[in-house]
N, C-alpha and C positions, 0 to 999 in steps of 0.2 A: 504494500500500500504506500502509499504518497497524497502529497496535496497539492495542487496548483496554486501557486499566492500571486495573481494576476496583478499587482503594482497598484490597486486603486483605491487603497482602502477597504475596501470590503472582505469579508471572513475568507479564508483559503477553504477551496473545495476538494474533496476524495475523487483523489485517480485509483484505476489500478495500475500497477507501472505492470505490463506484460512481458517483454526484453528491455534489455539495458547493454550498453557497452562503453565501451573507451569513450565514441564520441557520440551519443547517444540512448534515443527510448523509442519506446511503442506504447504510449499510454491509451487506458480509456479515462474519459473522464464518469464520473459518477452522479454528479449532480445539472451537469447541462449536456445539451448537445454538443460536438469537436466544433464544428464554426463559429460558438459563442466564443472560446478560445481567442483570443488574443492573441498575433504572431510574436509577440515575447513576451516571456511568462517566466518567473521562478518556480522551480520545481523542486517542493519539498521530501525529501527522504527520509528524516528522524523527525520523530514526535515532537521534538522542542525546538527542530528547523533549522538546528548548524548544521546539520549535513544538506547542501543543497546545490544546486545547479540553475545557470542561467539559461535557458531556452532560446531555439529557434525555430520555429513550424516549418518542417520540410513538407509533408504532407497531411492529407485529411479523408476520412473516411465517412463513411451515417454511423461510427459507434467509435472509431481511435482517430487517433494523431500519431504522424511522427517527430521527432524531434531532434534537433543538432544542438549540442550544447556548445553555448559562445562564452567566449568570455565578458567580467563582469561587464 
């Protein structure tokens, strides 16, 4: 599991993270549809959010995204 913390103030949403690697993900998101997504997004990994990554939306799906992680 994971959260998307979308930069805008409002509460980070449940992904499920499906793969992961070096320089990416394959999430779903849980609570909206992938084109509400934002094309950069932080993606949270640990419960209390030091563990995290900056986002790129490479692509979009009716249920995932993928993702390049960029730097900050």
């Amino acid at each position: 599991m994971g959260a998307l913390d979308l930069g805008d103030g409002s509460a980070s949403m449940a992904c499920e993270v499906l793969d992961i690697s070096h320089g990416g993900a394959r999430l779903r998101p849980l609570m909206c549809a992938p084109d509400i997504v934002p094309d950069r997004f932080t993606l949270l990994l640990s419960a209390d959010g030091k563990v995290r990554r900056f986002c790129r939306v490479a692509w979009r799906t009716d249920g995932e995204l993928g993702v390049e992680f960029a730097a900050a």
